[in-house]
C-alpha positions in Angstrom: 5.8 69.0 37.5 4.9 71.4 40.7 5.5 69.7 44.6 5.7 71.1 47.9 8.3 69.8 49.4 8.0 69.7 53.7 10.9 70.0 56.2 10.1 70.6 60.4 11.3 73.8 60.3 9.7 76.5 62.3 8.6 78.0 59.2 6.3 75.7 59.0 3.2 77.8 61.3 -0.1 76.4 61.2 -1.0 78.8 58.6 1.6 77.5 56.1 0.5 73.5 57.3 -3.5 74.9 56.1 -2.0 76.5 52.9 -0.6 73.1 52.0 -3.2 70.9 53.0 -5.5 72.9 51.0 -3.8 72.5 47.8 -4.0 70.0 45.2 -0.2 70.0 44.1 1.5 66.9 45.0 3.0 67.1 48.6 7.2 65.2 49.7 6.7 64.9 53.3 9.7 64.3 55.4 10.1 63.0 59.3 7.3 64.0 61.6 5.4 66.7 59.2 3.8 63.4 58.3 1.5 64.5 61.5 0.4 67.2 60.5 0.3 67.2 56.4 -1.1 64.8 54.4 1.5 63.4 52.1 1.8 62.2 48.9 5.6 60.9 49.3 7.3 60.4 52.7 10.6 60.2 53.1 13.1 59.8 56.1 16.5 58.5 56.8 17.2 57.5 59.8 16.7 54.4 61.3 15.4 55.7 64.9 13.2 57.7 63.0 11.8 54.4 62.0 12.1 52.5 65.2 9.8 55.2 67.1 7.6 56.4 64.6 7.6 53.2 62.6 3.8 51.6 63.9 2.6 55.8 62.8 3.2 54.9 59.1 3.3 51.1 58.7 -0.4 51.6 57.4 -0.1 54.4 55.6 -0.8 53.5 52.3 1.3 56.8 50.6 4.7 55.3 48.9 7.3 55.7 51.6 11.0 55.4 51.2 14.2 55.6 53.0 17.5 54.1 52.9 18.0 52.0 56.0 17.0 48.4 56.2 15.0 48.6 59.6 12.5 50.6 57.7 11.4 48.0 55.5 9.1 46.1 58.7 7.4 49.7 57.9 6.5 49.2 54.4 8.8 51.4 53.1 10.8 51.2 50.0 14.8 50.9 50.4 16.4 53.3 48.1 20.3 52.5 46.6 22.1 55.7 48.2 25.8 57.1 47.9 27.8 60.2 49.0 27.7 62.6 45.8 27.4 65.9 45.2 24.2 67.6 44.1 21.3 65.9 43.5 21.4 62.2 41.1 20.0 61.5 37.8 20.3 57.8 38.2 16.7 56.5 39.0 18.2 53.8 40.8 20.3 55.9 43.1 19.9 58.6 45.8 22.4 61.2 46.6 23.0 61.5 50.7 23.5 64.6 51.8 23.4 64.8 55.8 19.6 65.0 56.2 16.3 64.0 55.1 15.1 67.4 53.9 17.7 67.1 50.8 17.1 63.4 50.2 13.8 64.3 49.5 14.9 67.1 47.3 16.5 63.9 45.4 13.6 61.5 45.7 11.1 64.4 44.9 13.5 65.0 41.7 13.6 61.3 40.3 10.3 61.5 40.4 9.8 64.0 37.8 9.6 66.9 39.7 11.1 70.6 38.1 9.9 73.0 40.1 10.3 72.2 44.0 8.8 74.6 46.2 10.2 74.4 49.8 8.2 75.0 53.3 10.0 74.2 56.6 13.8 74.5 55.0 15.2 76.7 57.5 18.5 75.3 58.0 18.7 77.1 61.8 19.4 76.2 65.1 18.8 78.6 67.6 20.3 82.2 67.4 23.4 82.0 69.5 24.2 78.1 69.4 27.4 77.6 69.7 27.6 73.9 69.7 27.6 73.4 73.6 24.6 74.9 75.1 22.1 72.6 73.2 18.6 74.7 74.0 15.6 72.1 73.3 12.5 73.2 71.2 11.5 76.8 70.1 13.8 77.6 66.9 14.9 74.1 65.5 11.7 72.6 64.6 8.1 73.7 64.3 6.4 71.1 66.5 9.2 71.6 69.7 11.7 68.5 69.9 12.4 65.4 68.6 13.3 62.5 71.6 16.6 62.4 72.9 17.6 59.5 70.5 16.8 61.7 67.3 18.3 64.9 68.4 21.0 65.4 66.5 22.8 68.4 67.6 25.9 69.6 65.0 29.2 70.2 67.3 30.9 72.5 63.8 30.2 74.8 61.5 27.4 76.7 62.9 27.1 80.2 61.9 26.0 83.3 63.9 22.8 83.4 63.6 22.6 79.7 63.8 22.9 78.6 59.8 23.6 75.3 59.1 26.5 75.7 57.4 27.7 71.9 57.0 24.2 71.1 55.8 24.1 73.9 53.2 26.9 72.9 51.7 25.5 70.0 50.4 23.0 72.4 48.7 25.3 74.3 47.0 26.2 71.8 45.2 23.3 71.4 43.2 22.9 73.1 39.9 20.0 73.7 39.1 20.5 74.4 35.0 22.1 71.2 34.6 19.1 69.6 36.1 16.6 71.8 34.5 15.4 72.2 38.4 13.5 75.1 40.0 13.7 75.3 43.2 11.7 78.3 45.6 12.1 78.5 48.9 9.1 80.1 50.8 10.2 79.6 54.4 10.5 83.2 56.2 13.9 83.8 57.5 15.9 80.8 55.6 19.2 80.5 55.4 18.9 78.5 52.6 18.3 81.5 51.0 20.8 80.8 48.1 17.9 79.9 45.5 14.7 81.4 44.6 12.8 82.5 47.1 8.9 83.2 47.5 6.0 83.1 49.4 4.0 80.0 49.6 0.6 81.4 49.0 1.7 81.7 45.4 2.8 78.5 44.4 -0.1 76.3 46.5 
């Protein structure tokens, strides 16, 4: 089975949110692209996520999951997690992995899904971030900036041109063949760029 699976990265312009919208293959939403694309599955892990954008989803009648407790007042559904690598093959349990965009990599996967196709996985901060200088908006997500309480702002590991190298270590991990997995990413300028890559308007 085909999904498009939505992070907040900047690659995710309003002509990519239209492309999506527009087609009739199923649609993982994580975090606040719930605004702006009509999910099918919505996913996030954190609970201030939940405690400020909560009342947004608590009548949303697509499934919703996540792994902390505070988002069950929500409606969503509490998903068994643990620190492995790659993505799990135990229905009952979800692989953590630093961030909601993988998680729902793993939910999208036990729910059948082979062939993932990826808008909004850009795994960048800013150009130039060192770690310090935290520089609000513009490059880390496509809508501007979370509130302070959700933004999260890696201290390590940040390449040069602002790759989230902590984060894509926990993609690495996954092997595909073993999980008879496709995964394409079609966000311009990833650096996730270590699996098929694409452009969304063939795959929608």
């Amino acid at each position: 089975m085909r999904a498009i699976l939505v992070g907040t990265g900047p690659s995710l312009t309003p002509e990519a949110i239209h492309l999506v919208n527009s087609s009739n293959v199923p649609k993982f939403v994580c975090n606040l692209a719930f605004r702006d694309v009509r999910p099918d599955v919505f996913y996030a892990n954190n609970k201030e996520f939940w405690a400020i954008y909560g009342k947004d989803l608590k009548h949303c009648q697509y499934p919703k999951y996540a792994y902390c407790q505070e988002a069950m007042e929500y409606g969503a559904q509490i998903l068994k997690g643990e620190w492995k690598p790659s993505l799990s093959q135990d229905p009952e349990v979800l692989h953590w992995g630093h961030g909601s965009g993988y998680e729902l990599l793993g939910v999208a996967y036990l729910a059948g899904v082979t062939e993932a196709i990826l808008i909004g996985y850009d795994l960048r901060f800013p150009k130039g971030y060192d770690g310090k200088n935290q520089v609000a908006g513009g490059d880390r997500h496509y809508f501007g900036e979370y509130p302070k309480e959700l933004q999260h702002w890696a201290k390590l590991n940040i390449g040069p041109e602002g790759e989230l190298n902590g984060l894509l270590e926990c993609y690495k991990t996954i092997n595909t063949s073993d999980l008879g997995l496709r995964i394409v990413n079609c966000s311009p300028g990833t650096a996730l760029d270590f699996f098929e890559t694409g452009e969304l308007s063939n795959y929608v």
